[in-house]
C-alpha positions as a LaTeX table, in Angstrom:
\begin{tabular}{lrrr}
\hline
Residue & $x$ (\AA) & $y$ (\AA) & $z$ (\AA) \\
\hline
Unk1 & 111.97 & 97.91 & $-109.48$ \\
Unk2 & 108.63 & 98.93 & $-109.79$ \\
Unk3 & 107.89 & 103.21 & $-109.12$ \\
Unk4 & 106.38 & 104.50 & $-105.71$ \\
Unk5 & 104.51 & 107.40 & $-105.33$ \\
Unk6 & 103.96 & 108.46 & $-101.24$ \\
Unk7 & 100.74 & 110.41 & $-100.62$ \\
Unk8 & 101.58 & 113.27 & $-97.58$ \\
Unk9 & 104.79 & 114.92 & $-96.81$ \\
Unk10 & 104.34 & 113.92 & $-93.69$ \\
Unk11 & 106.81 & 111.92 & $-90.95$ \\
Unk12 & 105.48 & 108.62 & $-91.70$ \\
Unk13 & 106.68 & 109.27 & $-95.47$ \\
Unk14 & 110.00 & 110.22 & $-94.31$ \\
Unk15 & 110.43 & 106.73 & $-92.61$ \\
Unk16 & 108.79 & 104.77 & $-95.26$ \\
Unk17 & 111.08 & 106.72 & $-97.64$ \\
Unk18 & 114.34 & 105.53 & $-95.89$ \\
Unk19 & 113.12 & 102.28 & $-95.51$ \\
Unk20 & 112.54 & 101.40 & $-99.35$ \\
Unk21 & 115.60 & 103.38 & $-100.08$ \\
Unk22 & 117.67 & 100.96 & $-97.69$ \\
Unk23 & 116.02 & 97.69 & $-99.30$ \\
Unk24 & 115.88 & 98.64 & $-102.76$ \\
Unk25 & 112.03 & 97.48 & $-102.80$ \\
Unk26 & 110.93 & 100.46 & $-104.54$ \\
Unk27 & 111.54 & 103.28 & $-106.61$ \\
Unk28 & 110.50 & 106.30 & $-105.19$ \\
Unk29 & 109.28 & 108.85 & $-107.76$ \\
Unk30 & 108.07 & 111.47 & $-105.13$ \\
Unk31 & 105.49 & 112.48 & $-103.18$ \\
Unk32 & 101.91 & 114.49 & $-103.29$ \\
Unk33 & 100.11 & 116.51 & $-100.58$ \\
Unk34 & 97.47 & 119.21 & $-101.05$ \\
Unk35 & 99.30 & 122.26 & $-98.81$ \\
Unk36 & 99.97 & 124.16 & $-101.65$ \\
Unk37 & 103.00 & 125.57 & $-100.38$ \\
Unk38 & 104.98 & 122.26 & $-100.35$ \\
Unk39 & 105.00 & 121.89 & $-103.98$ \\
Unk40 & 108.64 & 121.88 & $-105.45$ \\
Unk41 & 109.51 & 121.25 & $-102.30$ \\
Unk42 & 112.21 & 118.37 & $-101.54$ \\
Unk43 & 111.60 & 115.79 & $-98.62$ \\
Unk44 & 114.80 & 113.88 & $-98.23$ \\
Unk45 & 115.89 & 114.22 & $-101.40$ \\
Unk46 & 112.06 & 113.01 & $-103.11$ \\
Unk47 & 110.18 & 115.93 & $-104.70$ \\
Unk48 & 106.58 & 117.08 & $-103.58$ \\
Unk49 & 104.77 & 116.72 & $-107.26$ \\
Unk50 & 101.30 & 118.32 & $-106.85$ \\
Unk51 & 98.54 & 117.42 & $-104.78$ \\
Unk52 & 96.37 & 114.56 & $-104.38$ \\
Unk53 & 94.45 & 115.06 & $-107.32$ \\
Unk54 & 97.49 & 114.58 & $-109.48$ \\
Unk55 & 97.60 & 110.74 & $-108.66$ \\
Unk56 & 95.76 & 110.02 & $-111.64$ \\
Unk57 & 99.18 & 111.39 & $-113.82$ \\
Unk58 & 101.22 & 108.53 & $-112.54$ \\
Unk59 & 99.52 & 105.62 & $-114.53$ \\
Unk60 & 102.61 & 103.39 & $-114.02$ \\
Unk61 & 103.61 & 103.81 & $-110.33$ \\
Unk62 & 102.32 & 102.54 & $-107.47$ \\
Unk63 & 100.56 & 104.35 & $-104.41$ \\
Unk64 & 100.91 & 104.49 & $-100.66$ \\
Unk65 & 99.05 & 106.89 & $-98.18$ \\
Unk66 & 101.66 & 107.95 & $-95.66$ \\
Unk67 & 99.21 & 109.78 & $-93.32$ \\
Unk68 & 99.34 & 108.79 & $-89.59$ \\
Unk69 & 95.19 & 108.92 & $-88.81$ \\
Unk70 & 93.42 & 106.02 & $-90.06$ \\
Unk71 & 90.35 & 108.31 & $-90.45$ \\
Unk72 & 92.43 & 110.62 & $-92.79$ \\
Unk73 & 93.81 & 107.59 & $-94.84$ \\
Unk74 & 90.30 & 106.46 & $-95.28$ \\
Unk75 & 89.08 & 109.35 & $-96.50$ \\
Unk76 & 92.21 & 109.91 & $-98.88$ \\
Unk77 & 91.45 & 106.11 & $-100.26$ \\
Unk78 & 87.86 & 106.55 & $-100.61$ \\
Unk79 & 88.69 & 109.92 & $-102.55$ \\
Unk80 & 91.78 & 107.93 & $-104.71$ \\
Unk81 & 88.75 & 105.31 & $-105.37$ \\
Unk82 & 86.46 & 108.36 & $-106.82$ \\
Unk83 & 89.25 & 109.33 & $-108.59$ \\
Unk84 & 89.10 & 105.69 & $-110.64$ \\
Unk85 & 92.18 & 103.99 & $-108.74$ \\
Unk86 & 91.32 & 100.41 & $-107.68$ \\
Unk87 & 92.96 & 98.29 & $-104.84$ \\
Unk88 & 95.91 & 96.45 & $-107.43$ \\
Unk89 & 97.52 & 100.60 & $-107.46$ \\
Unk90 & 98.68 & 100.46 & $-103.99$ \\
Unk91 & 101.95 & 99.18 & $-102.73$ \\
Unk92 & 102.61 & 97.75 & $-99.37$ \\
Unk93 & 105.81 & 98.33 & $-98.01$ \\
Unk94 & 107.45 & 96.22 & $-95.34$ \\
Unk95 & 110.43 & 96.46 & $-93.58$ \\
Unk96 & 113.00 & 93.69 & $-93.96$ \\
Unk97 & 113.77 & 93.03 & $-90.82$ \\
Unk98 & 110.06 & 92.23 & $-90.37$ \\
Unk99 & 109.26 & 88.21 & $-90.44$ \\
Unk100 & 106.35 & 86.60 & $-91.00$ \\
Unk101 & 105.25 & 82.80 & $-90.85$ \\
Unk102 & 103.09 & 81.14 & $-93.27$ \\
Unk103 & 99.37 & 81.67 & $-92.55$ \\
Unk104 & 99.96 & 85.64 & $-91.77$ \\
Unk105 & 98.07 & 87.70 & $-94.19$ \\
Unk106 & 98.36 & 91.45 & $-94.79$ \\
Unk107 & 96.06 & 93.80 & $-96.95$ \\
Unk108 & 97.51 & 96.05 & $-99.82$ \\
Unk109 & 98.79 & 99.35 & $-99.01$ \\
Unk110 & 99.81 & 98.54 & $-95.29$ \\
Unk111 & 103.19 & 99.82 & $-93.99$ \\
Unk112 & 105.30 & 97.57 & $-91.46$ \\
Unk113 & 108.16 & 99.17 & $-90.37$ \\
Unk114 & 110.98 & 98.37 & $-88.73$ \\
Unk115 & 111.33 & 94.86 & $-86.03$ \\
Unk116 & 107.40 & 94.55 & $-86.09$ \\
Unk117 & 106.47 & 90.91 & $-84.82$ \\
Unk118 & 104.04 & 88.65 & $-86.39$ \\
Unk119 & 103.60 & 85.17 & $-84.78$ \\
Unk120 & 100.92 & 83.03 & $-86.07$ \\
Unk121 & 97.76 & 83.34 & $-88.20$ \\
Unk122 & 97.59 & 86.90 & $-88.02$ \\
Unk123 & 95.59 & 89.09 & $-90.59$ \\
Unk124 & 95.88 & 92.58 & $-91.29$ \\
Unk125 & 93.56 & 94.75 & $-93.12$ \\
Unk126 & 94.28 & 96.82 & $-95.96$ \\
Unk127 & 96.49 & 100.34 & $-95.13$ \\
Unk128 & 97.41 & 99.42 & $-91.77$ \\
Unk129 & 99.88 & 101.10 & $-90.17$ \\
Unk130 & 102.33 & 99.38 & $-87.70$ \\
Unk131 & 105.17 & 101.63 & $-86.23$ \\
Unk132 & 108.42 & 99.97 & $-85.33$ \\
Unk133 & 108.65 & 97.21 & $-82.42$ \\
Unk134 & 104.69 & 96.32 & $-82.98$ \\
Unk135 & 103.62 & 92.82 & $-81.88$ \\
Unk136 & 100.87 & 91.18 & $-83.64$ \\
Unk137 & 100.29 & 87.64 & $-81.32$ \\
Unk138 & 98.60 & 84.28 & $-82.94$ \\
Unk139 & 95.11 & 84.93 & $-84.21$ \\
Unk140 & 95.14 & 89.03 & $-84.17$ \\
Unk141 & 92.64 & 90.14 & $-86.56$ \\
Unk142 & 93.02 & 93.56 & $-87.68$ \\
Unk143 & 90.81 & 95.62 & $-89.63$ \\
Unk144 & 91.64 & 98.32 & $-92.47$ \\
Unk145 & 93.04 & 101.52 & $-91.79$ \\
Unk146 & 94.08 & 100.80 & $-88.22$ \\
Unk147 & 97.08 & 102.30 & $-86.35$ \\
Unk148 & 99.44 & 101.04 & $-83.94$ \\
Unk149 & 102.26 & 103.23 & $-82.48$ \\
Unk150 & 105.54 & 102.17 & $-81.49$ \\
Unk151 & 105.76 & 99.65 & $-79.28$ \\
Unk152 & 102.46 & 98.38 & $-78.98$ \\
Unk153 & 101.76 & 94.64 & $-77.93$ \\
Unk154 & 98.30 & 92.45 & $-78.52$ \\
Unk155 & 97.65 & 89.20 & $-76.92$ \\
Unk156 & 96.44 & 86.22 & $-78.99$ \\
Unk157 & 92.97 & 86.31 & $-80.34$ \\
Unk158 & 92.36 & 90.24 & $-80.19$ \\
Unk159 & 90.04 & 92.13 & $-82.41$ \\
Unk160 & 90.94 & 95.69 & $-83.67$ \\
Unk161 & 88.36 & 97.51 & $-85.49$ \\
Unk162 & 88.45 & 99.74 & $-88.36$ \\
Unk163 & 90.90 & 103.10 & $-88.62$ \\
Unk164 & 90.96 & 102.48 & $-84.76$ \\
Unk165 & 94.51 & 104.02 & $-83.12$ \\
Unk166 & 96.56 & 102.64 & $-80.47$ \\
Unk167 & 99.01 & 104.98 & $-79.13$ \\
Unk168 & 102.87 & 104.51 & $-78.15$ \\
Unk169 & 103.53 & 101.02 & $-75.72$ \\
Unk170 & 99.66 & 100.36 & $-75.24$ \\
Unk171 & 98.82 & 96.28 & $-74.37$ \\
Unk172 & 95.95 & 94.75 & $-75.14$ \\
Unk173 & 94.76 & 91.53 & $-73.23$ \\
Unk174 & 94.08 & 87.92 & $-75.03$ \\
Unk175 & 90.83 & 87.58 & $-76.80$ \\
Unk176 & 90.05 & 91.22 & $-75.91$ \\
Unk177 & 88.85 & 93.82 & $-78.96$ \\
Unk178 & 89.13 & 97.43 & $-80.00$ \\
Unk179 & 86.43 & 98.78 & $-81.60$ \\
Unk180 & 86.20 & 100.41 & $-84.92$ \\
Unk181 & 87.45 & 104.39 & $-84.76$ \\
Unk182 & 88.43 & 103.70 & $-81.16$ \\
Unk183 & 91.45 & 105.50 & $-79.71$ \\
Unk184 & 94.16 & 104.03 & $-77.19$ \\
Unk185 & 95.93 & 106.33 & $-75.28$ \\
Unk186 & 99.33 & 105.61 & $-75.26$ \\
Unk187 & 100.77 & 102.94 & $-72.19$ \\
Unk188 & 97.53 & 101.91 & $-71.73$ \\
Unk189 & 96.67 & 98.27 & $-70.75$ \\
Unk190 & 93.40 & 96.98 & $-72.33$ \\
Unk191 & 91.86 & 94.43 & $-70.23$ \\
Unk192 & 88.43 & 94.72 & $-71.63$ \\
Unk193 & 86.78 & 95.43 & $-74.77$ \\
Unk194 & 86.86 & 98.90 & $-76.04$ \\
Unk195 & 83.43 & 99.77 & $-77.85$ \\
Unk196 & 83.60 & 101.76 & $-80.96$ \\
Unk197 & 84.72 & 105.52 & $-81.21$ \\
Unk198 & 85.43 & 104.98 & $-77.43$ \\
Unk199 & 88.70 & 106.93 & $-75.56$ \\
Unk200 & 90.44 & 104.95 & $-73.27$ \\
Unk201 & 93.56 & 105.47 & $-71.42$ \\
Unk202 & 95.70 & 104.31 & $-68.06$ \\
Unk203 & 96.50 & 101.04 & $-66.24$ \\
Unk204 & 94.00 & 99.31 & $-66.34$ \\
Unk205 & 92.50 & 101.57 & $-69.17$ \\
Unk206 & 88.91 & 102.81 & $-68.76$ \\
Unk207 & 86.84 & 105.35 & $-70.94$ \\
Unk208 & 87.50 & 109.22 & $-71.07$ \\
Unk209 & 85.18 & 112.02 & $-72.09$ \\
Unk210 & 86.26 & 113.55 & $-75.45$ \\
Unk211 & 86.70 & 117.06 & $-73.72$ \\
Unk212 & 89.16 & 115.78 & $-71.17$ \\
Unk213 & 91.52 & 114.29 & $-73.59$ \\
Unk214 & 93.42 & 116.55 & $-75.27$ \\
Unk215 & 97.10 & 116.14 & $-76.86$ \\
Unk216 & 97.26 & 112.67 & $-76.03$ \\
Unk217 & 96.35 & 113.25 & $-72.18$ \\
Unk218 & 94.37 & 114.35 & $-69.13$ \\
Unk219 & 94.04 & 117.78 & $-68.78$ \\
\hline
\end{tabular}
């Protein structure tokens, strides 16, 4: 069983924590995050070790960023990178329950978690992050370092763009795309492209201004 060390005490590590626990696909060493105050601290029985900079110490475990942003992951992989650790260090960790046909492809250091869908032919970047009950339709194509929340659904042939988010039980139309750093608010319904570093939210979704939104909402 090969070792696992989770970068961010954070929620996402929590669930990616039970979820290799329950199918024995790794051995979790413990975790690393730069808030000073969690070290020696225990998360669900796996001990903060340092910070990030310590990932270097751990020459024979694997590593997987467990932060929810794709922005934030990006920048803690592009720092990991300066740091000498190349793409073959990261572990991706998928959920058993999660099935997927011949032809799907997904990226190193991605994190599938629990009753995610894949149908056909669908690709997946590199640290992607799909929450439980995600559903990836024939010919997705999904970038690195994008999110998806619980519950969200793509038609067949959609784009997503790099570290872009889609919030809690968002759709997205057939051969529609979300652009790269683009947010989804959550329950949206996507029924035409969304251009990079765009906001959109509601049914049908349309663009925001970045003041108005604010927790996830209208203000």
């Amino acid at each position: 069983m090969s070792e696992l060390i989770l970068i961010a005490a954070s929620g996402l590590a929590r669930e990616v924590l039970a979820m290799v626990r329950a199918s024995g696909q790794y051995d979790v060493v413990g975790l690393l995050d730069d808030d000073k105050e969690m070290a020696g601290v225990t998360v669900d029985g796996a001990p903060v070790l340092g910070t990030i900079d310590d990932a270097g110490k751990y020459t024979h475990a694997l590593i997987l960023v467990c932060i929810g942003s794709g922005r934030s992951r990006e920048a803690v992989v592009e720092r990991l990178t300066g740091m000498g650790l190349n793409e073959a260090r990261y572990a991706t960790a998928i959920d058993p329950s999660v099935h997927y046909p011949e032809g799907c492809r997904i990226g190193r250091g991605s994190i599938l978690l629990r009753n995610v869908t894949m149908t056909a032919s669908v690709t997946l970047g590199s640290h992607v992050v799909a929450m439980p009950s995600v559903t990836f339709t024939h010919d997705d194509d999904v970038a690195d370092f994008a999110t998806f929340a619980a519950g969200v659904s793509l038609g067949g042939g959609v784009r997503i763009g790099r570290a872009a988010y889609l919030g809690m039980n968002a759709s997205v139309r057939e051969r529609t795309s979300v652009g790269a750093y683009a947010t989804v608010g959550m329950g949206a319904a996507v029924l035409s492209n969304v251009p990079d570093g765009e906001t959109w939210v509601g049914v049908p979704a349309h663009e925001i201004e970045r003041e108005s939104f604010q927790f996830g909402g209208v203000r």
